[in-house]
N, C-alpha and C positions, 0 to 999 in steps of 0.2 A: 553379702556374707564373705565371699571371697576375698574382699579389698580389707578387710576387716582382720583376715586371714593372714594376708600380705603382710600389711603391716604389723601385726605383732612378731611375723617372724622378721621380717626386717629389724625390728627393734632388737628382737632376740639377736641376731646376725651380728647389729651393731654392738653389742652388748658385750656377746661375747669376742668380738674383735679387740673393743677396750682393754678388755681384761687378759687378755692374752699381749696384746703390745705393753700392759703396767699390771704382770703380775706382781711384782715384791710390792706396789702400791696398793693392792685389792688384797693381799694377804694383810699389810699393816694395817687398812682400815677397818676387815675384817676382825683383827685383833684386838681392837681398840674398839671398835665397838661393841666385841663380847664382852671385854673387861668391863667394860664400863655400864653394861645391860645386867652383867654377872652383880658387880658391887650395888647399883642400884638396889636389885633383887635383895641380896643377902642384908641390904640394912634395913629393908622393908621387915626382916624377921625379926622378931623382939629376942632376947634373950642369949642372945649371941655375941663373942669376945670379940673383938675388933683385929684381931691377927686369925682369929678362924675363919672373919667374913673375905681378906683378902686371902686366905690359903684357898680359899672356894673360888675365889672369883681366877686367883692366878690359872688355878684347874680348868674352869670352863674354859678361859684362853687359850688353853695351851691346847684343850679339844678342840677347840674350834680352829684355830691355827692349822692343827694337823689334818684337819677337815679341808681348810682349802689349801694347802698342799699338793696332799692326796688328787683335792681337784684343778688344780694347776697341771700336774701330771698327767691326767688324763685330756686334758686338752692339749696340751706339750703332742702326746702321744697320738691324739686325732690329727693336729696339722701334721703332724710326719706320717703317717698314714695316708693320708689327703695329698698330699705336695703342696699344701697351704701355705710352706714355713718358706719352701725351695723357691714360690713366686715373689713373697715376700722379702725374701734376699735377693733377688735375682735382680733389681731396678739397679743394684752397689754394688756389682760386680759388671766389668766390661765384656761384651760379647765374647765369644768361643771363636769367630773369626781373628780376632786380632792376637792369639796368640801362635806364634812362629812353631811350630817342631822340629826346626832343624839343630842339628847338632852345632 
C-alpha cells in the first residue's frame, strides 16, 4: 500500500514540476481544450445560433483560463514559500565565493 502511495505522489511531484517549468504551455492547452470540450457541448444543443454557441464556448475559456492562472499563481507562490524556485535557479548562477567585495 505504501509503494502504491509513493508513487502516485511521485507522479503528482513530477506532474506538478511539469507544470510549473511550462506554465504558459499548461494554461494554453488548458484553453484549448475548454474551448474545444465548450463548442463540442454547445453543438450537441439543438436550437442554438451558431455566434451564441461560440459566445458560450469563448466564456467557458476564458473561466477556465482564469482558473489556471489563478492556479499558476498559487504554485508560483508555494515555490517561493518552499525555496523550491531559489534551488532551481541556483544550478545558473556561479557560487557566492567567486564574487570579490573589494572596492
Amino acid at each position: 500500500m505504501s509503494s502504491s502511495s509513493d508513487s502516485a505522489k511521485s507522479q503528482i511531484q513530477s506532474m506538478r514540476e511539469w507544470i510549473v517549468e511550462h506554465k504558459l504551455r499548461a494554461v494554453g492547452s488548458l484553453w484549448l481544450s475548454g474551448i474545444a470540450g465548450s463548442i463540442a457541448y454547445n453543438w450537441s444543443q439543438p436550437g442554438m445560433k451558431t455566434s451564441v454557441r461560440i459566445i458560450h464556448a469563448r466564456l467557458h475559456a476564458q473561466a477556465l483560463t482564469l482558473a489556471a492562472l489563478a492556479g499558476a499563481a498559487v504554485v508560483e507562490y508555494y515555490d517561493h514559500k518552499t525555496g523550491a524556485k531559489s534551488e532551481r535557479y541556483a544550478k545558473f548562477l556561479p557560487p557566492m565565493d567567486s564574487y570579490s567585495h573589494k572596492d
